[in-house]
N, CA, C and O of each residue as an XYZ file, in Angstrom:
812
protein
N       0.847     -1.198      0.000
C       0.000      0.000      0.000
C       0.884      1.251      0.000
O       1.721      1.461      0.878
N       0.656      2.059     -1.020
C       1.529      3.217     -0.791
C       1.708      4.501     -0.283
O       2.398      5.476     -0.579
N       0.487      4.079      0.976
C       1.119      5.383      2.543
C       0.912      4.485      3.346
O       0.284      5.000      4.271
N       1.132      3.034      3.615
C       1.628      2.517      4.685
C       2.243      3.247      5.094
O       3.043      3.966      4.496
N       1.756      3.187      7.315
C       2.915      3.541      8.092
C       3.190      2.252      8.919
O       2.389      1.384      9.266
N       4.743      2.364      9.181
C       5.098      0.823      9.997
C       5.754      1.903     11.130
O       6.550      2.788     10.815
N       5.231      1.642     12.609
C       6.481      2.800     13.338
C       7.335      1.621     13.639
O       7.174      0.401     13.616
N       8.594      2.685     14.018
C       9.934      2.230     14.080
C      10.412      2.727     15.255
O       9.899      3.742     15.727
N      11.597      1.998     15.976
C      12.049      3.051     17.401
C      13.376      2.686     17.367
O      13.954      1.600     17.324
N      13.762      3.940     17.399
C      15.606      4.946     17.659
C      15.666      5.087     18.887
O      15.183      6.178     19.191
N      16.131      4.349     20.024
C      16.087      4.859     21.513
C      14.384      5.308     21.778
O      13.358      4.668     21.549
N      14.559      6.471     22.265
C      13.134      7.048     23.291
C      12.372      7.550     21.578
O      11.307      8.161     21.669
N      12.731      7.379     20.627
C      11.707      8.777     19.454
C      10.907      7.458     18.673
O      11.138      6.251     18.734
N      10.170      8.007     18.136
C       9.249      6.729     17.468
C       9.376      7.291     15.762
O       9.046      8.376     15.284
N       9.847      6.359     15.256
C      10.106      6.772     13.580
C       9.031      5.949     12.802
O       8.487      4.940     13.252
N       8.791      6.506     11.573
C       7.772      6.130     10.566
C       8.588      5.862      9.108
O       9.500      6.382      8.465
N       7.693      4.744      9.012
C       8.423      4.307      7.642
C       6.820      4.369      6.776
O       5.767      3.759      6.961
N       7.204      5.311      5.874
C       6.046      5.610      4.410
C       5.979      4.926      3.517
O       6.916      5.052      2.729
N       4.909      3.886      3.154
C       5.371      3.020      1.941
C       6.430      2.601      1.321
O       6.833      2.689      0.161
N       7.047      1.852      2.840
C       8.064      1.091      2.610
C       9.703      1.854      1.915
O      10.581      1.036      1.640
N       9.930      2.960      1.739
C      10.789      3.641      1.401
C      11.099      5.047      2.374
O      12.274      5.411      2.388
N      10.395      5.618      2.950
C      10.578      6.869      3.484
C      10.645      6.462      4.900
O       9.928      5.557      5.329
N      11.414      7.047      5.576
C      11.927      7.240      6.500
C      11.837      8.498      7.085
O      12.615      9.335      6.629
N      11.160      8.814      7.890
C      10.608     10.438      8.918
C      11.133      9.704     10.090
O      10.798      8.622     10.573
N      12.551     11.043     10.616
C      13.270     10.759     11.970
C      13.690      9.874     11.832
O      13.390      8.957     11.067
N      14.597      9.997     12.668
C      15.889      8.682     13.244
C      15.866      9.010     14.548
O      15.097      9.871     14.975
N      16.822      8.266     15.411
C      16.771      9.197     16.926
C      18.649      9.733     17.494
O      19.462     10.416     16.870
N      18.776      9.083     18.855
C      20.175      9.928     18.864
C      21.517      9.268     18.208
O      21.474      8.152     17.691
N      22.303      9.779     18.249
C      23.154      8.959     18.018
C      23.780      7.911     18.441
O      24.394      7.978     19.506
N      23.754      6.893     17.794
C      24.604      5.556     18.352
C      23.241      4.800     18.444
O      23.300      3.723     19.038
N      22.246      5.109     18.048
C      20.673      4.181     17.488
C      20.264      3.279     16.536
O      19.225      2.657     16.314
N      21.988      3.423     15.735
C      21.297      2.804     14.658
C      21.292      1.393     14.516
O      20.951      0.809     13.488
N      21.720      0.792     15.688
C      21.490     -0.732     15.916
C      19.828     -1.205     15.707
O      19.167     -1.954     14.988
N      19.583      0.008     17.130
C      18.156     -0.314     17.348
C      17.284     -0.203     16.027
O      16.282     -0.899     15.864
N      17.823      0.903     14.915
C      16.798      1.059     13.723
C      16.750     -0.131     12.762
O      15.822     -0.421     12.007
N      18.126     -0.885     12.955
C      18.277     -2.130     11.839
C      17.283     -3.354     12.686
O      16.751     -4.317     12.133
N      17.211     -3.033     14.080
C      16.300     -3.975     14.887
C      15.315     -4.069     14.316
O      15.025     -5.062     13.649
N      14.392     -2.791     14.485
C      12.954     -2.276     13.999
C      12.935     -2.553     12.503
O      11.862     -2.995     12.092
N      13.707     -2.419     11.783
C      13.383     -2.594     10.265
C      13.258     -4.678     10.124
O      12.379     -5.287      9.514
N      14.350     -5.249     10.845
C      13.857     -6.361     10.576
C      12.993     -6.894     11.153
O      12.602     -7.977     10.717
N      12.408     -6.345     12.296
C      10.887     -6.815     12.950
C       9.965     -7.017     11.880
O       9.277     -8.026     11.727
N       9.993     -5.554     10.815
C       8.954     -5.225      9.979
C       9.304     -6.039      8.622
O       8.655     -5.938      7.580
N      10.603     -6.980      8.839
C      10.975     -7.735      7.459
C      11.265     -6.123      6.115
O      10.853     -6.073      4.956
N      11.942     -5.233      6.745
C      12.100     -4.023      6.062
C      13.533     -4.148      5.602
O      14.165     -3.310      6.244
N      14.397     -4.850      4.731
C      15.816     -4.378      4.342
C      16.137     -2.683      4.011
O      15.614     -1.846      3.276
N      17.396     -2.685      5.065
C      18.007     -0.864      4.301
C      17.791     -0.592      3.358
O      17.446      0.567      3.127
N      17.913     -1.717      2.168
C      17.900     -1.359      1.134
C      16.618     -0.540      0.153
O      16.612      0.363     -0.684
N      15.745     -1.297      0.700
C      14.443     -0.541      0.414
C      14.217      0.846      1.042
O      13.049      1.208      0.898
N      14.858      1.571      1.580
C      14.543      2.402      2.315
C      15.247      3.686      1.617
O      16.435      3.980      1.756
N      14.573      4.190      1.066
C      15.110      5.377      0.229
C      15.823      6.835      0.298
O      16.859      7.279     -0.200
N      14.750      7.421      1.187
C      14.929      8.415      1.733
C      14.425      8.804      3.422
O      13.700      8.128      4.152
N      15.139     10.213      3.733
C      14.862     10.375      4.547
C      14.128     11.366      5.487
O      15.022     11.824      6.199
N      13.307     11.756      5.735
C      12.976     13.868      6.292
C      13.030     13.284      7.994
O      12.662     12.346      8.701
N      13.741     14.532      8.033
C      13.632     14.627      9.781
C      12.924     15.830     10.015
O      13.132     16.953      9.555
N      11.849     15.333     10.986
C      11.046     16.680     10.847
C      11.493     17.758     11.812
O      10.696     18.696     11.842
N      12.718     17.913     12.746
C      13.492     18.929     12.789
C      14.355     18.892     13.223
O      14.122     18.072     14.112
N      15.999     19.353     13.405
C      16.905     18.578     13.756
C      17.519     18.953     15.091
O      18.581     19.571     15.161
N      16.953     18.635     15.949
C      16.796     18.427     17.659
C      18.110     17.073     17.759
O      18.285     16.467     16.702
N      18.793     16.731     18.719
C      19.243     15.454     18.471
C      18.865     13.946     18.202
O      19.359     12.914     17.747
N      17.502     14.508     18.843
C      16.998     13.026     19.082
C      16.305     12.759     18.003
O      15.484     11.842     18.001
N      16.539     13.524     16.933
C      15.463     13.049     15.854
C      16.458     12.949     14.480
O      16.126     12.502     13.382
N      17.980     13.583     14.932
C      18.968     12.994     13.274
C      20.196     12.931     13.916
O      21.152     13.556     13.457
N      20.308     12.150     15.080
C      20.904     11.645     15.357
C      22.061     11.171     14.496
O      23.215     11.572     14.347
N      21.225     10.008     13.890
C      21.942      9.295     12.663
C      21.674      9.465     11.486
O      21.842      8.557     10.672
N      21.152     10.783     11.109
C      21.140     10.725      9.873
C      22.011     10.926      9.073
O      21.707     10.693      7.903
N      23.675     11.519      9.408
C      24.379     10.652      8.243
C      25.044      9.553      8.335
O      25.992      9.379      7.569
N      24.695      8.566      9.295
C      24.957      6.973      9.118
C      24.177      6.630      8.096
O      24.664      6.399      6.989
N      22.891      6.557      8.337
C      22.076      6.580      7.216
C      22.562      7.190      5.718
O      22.770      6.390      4.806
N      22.689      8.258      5.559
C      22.599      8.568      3.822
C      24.339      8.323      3.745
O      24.809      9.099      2.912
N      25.220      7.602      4.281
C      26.587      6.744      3.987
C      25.693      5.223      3.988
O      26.031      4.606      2.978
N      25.005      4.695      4.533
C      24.251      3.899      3.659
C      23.117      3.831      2.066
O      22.512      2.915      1.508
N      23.216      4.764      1.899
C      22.623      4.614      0.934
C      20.957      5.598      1.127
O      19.984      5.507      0.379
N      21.061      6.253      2.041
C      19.518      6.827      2.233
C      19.753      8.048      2.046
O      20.660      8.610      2.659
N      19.034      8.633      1.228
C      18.667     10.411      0.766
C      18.320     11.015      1.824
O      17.184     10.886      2.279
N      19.233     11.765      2.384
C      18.538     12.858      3.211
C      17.599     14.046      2.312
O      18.058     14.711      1.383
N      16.598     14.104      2.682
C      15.905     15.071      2.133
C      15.704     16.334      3.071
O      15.205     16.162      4.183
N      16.117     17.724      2.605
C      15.930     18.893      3.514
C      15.189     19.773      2.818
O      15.426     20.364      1.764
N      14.090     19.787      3.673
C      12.914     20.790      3.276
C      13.972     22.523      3.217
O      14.984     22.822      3.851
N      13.242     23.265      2.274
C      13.789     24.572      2.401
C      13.639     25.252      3.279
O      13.812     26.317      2.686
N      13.365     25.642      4.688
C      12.592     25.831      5.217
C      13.812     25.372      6.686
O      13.855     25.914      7.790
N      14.252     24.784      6.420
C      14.884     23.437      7.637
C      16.767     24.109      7.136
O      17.866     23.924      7.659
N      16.397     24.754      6.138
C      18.269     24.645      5.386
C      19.220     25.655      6.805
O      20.307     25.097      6.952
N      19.162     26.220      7.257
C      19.660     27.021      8.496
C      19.962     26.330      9.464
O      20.884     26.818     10.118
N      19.361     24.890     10.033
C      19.119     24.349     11.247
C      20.041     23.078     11.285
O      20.311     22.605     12.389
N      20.735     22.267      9.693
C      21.131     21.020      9.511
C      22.348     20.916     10.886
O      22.400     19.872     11.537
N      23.173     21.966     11.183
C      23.933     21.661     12.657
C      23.742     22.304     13.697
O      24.695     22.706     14.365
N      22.462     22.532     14.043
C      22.119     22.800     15.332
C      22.293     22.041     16.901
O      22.308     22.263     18.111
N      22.364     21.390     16.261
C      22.508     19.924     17.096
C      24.566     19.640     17.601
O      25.105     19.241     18.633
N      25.062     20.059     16.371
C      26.378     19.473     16.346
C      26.666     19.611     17.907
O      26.471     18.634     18.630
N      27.189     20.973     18.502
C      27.560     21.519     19.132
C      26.897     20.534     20.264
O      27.842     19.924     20.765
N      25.717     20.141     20.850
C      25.175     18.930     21.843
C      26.201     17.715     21.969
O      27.012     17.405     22.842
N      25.879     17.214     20.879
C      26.881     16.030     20.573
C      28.595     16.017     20.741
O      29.428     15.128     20.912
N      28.634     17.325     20.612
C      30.426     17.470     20.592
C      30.551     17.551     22.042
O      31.710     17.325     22.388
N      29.633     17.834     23.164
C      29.873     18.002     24.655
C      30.833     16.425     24.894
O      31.948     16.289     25.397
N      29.946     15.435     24.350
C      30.490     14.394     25.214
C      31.515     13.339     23.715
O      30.908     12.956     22.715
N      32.502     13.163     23.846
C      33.726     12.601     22.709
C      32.915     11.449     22.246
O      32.665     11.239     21.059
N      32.437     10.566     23.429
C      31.984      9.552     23.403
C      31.179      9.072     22.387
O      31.091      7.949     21.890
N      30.588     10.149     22.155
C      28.974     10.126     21.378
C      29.517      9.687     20.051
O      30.364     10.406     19.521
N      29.101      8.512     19.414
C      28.988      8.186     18.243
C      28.263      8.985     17.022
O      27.554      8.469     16.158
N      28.592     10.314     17.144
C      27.756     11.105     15.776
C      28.632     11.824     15.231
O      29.629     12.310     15.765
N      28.143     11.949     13.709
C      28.591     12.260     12.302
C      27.727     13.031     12.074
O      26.515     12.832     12.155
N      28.526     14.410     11.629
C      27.466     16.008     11.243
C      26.979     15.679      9.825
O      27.660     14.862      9.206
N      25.976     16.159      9.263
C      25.064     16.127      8.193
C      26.133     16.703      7.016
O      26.385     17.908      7.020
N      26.641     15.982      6.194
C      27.168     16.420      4.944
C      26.014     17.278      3.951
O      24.868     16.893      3.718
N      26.462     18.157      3.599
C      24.720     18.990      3.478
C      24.765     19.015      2.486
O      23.610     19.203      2.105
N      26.016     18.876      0.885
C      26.275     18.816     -0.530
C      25.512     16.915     -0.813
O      24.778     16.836     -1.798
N      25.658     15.956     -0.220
C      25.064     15.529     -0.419
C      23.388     14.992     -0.035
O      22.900     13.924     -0.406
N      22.796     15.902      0.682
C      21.217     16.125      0.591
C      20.592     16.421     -0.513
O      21.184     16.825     -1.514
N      19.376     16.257     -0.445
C      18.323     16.892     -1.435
C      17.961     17.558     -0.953
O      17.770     17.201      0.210
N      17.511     19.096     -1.265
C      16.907     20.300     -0.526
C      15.422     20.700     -1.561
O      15.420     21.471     -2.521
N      14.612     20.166     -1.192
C      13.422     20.401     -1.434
C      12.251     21.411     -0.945
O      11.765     21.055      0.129
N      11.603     22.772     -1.579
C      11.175     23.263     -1.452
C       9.723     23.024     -0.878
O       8.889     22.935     -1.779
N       9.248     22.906      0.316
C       7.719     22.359      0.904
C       6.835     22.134     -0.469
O       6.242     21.172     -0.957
N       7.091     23.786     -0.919
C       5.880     24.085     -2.227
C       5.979     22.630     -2.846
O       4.961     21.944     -2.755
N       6.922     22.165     -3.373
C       7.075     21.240     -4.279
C       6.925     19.882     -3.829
O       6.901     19.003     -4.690
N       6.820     19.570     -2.608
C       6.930     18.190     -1.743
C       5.588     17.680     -2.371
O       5.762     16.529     -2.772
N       4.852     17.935     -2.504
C       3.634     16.704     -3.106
C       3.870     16.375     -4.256
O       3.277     15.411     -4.742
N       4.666     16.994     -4.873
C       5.247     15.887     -6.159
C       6.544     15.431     -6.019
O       7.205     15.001     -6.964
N       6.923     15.505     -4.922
C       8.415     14.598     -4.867
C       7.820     13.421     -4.292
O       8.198     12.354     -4.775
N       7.005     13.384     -3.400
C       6.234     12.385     -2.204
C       5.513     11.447     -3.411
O       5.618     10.221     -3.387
N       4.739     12.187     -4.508
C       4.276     11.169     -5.489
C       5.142     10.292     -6.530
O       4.758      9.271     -7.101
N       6.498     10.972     -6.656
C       7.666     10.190     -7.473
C       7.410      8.805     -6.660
O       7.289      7.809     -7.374
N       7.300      8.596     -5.092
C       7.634      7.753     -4.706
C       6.729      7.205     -4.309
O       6.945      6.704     -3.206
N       5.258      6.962     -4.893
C       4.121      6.546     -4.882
C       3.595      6.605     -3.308
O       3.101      5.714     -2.617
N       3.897      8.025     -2.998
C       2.764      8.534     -1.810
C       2.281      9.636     -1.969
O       2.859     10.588     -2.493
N       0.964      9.621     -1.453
C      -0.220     10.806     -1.836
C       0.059     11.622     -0.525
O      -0.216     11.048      0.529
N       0.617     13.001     -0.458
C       0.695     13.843      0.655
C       1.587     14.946      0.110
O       1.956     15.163     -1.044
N       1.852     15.630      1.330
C       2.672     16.407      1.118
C       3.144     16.982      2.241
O       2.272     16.998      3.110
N       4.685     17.705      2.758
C       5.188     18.408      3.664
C       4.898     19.876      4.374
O       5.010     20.903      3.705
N       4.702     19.894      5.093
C       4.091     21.183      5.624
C       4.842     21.845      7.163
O       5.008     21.326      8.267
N       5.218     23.386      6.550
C       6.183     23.577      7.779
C       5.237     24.189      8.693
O       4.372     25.020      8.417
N       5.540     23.622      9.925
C       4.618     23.463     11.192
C       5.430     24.002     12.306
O       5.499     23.420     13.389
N       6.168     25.329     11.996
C       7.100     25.755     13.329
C       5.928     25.751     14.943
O       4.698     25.723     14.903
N       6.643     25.782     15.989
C       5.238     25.760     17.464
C       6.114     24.892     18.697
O       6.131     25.094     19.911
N       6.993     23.604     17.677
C       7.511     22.964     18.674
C       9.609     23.709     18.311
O      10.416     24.004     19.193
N       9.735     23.748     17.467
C      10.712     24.309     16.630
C      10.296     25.632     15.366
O       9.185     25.862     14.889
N      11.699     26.385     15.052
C      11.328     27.214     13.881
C      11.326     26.029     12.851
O      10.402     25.921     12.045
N      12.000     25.457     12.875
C      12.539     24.396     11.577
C      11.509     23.098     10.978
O      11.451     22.524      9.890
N      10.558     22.929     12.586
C       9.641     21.765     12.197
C       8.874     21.859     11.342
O       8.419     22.926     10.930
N       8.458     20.178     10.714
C       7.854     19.975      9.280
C       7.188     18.745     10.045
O       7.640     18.105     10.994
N       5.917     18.591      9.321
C       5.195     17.747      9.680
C       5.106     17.244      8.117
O       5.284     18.012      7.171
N       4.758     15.622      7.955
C       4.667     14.981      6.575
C       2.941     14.491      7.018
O       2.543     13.788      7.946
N       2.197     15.196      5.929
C       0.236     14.705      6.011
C       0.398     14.132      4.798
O       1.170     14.526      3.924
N      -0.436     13.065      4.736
C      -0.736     12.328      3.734
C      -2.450     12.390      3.686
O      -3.265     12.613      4.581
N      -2.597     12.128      2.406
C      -3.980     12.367      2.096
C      -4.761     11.577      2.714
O      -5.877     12.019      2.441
N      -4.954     10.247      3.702
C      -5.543      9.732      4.016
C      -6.241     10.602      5.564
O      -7.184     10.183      6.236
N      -5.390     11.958      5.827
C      -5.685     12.040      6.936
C      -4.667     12.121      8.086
O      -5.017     12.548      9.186
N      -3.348     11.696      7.829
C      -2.722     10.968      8.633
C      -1.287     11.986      8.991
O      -0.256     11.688      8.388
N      -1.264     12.750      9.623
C       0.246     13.599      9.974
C       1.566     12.950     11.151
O       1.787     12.664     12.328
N       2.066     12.993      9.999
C       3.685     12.790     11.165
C       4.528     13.784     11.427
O       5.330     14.288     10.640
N       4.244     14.200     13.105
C       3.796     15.763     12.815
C       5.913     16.178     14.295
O       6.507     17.135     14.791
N       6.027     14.665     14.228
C       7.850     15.181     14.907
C       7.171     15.201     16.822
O       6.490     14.349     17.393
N       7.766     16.639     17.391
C       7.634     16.807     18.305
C       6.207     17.865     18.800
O       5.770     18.084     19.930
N       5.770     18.341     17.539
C       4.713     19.590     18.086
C       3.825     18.903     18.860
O       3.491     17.725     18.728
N       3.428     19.758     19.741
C       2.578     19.440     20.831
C       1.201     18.868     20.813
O       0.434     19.669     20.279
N       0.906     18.324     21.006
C      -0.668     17.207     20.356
C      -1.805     18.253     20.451
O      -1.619     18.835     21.520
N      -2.746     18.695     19.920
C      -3.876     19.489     19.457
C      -4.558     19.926     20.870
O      -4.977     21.061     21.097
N      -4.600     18.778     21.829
C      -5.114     18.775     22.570
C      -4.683     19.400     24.003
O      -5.355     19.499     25.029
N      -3.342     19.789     23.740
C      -2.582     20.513     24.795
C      -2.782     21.831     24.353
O      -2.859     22.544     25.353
N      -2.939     22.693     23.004
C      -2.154     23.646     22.625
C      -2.713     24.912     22.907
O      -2.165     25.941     22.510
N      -3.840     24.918     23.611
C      -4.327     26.205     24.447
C      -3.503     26.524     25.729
O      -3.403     27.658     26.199
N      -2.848     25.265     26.313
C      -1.973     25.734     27.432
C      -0.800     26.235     26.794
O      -0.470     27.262     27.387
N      -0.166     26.028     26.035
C       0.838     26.535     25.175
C       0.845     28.481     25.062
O       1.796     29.175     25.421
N      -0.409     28.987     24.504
C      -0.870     30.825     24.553
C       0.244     30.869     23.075
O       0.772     31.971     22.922
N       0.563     29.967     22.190
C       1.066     30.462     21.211
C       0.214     30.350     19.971
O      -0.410     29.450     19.409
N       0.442     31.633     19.777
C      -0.144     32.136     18.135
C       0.324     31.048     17.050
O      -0.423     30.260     16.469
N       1.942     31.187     16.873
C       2.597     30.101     16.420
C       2.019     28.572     16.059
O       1.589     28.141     14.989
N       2.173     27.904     17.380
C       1.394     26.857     17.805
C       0.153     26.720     17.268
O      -0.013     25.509     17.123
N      -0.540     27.146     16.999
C      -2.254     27.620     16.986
C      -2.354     27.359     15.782
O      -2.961     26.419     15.269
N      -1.450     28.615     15.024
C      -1.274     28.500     13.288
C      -1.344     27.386     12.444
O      -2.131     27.093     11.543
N       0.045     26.590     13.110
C       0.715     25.064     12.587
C      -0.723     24.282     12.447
O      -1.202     23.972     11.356
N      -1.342     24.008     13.722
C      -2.071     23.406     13.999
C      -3.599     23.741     12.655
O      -4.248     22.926     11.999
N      -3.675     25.194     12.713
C      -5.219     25.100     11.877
C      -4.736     24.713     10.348
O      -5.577     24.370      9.518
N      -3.323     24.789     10.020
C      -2.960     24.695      8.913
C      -2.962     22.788      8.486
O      -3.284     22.250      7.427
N      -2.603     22.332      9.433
C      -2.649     21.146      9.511
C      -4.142     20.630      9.608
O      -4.335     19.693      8.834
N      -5.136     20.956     10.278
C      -6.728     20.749     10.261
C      -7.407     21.073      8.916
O      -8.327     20.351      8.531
N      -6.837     22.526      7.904
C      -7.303     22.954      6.798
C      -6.714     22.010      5.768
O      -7.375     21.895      4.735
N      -5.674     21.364      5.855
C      -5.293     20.163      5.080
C      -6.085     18.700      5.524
O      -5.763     17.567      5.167
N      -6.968     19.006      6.218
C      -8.148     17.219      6.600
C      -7.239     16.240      7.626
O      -7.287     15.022      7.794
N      -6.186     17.527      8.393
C      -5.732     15.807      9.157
C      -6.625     15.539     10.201
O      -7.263     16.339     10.886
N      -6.581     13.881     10.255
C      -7.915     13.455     11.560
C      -6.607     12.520     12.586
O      -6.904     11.600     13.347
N      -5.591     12.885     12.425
C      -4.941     11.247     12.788
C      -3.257     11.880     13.224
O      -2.395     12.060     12.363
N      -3.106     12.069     14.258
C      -1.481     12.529     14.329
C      -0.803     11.918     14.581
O      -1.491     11.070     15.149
N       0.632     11.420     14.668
C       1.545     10.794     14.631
C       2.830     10.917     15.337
O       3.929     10.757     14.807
N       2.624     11.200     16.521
C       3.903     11.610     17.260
C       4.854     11.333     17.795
O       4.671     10.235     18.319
N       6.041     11.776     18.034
C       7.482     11.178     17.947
C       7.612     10.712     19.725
O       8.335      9.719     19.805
N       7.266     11.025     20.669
C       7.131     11.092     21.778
C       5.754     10.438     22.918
O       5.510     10.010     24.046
N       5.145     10.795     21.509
C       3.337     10.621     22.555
C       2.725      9.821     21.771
O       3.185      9.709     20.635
N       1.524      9.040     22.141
C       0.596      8.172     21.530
C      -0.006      8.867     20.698
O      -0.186     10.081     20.793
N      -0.451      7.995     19.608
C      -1.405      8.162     18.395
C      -2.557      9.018     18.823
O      -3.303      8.646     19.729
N      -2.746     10.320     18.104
C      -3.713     11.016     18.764
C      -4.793     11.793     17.620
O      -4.445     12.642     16.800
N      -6.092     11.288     17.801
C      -6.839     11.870     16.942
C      -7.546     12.782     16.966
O      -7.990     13.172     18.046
N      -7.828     13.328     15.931
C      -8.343     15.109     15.783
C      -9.128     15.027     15.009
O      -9.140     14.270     14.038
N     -10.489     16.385     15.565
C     -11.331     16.482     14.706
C     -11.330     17.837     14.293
O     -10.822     18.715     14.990
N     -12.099     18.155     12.732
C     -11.845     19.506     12.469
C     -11.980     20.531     12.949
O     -11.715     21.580     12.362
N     -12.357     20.468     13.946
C     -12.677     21.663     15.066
C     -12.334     21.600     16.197
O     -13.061     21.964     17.121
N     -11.168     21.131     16.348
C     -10.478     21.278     17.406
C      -9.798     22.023     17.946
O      -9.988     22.081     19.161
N      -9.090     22.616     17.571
C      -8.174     23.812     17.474
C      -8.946     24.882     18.357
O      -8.466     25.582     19.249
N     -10.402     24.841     17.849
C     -11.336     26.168     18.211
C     -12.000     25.551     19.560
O     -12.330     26.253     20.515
N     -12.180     23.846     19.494
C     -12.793     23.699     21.331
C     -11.434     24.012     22.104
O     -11.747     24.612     23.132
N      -9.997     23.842     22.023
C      -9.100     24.196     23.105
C      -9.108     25.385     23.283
O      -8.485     25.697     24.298
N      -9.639     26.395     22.621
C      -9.585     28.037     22.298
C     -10.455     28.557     23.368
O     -10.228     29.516     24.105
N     -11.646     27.660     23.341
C     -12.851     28.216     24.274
C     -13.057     28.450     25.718
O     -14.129     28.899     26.124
């Protein structure tokens, strides 16, 4: 099916695999045992696994993403995200120990949001990328037409009146005006939304 989601787990972050090729998030570094775990649970070879979006780059979510694209996986960087690829470095460099490798950024794909529903359909999925700053400036949430957002770390619909951000608020109706019923979060359980939600936490 081509917006299967299979989740996947990097340490503490919960990753999504998109019709069998896409890859949203990784987690920290030195995870990527656990990701070759999760892929063969799901009978998923690396090899099938194409690309990659991290929906923002916090540590715990690209960790490994260039273990990954030295295997063979496309990092894909939304335009939107191009400022943020070593935000993270500087975390990781605290401790020697840490098994992480900074994002080679000449070999990414840098893809413009505008254009993400026809890169997402090259690879026989119906959706598209949408920047959802609230939890980060940099965050991107991936909605697919069924309904279904993999929406990173932003805060679940249902919190976001305690939040008092405009920001927050925005992401969110923008994500409801695209039909999502179904969120997908890196941290928290599967959480569903109805189109008027946004406006009962408001009240």
């Amino acid at each position: 099916m081509p917006n299967e989601i299979r989740e996947l787990r990097c340490g503490q972050t919960r990753c999504y695999l998109v019709g069998g090729v896409l890859l949203v998030d990784t987690g920290w570094a030195g995870t990527l045992r656990e990701l070759f775990a999760s892929l063969k649970l799901e009978n998923v070879p690396l090899t099938d696994v194409r690309y990659l979006i991290v929906t923002h780059y916090h540590p715990d979510h690209m960790g490994i993403a260039q273990d990954l694209a030295e295997l063979g996986v496309r990092l894909v960087v939304l335009d939107v995200q191009q400022g943020f690829l070593h935000s993270s470095d500087a975390i990781f460099a605290k401790d020697p120990r840490t098994r992480f490798k900074p994002i080679v950024e000449k070999d990414a794909l840098v893809a413009p949001c505008s254009e993400s529903r026809v890169f997402l359909a090259s690879l026989g999925i119906s959706g598209e990328v949408l920047h959802t700053p609230g939890h980060s400036d940099d965050s991107v949430s991936v909605v697919l037409d069924d309904g279904t957002a993999i929406v990173g770390d932003l805060p679940p619909l249902c919190l976001v009146s305690g939040y008092e951000s405009p920001v927050l608020e925005a992401s969110w109706d923008d994500l409801l005006a695209h039909g999502v019923t179904r969120a997908l979060h890196a941290h928290a359980p599967e959480e569903r939304v109805e189109s008027a939600g946004i406006r009962k936490t408001r009240a």
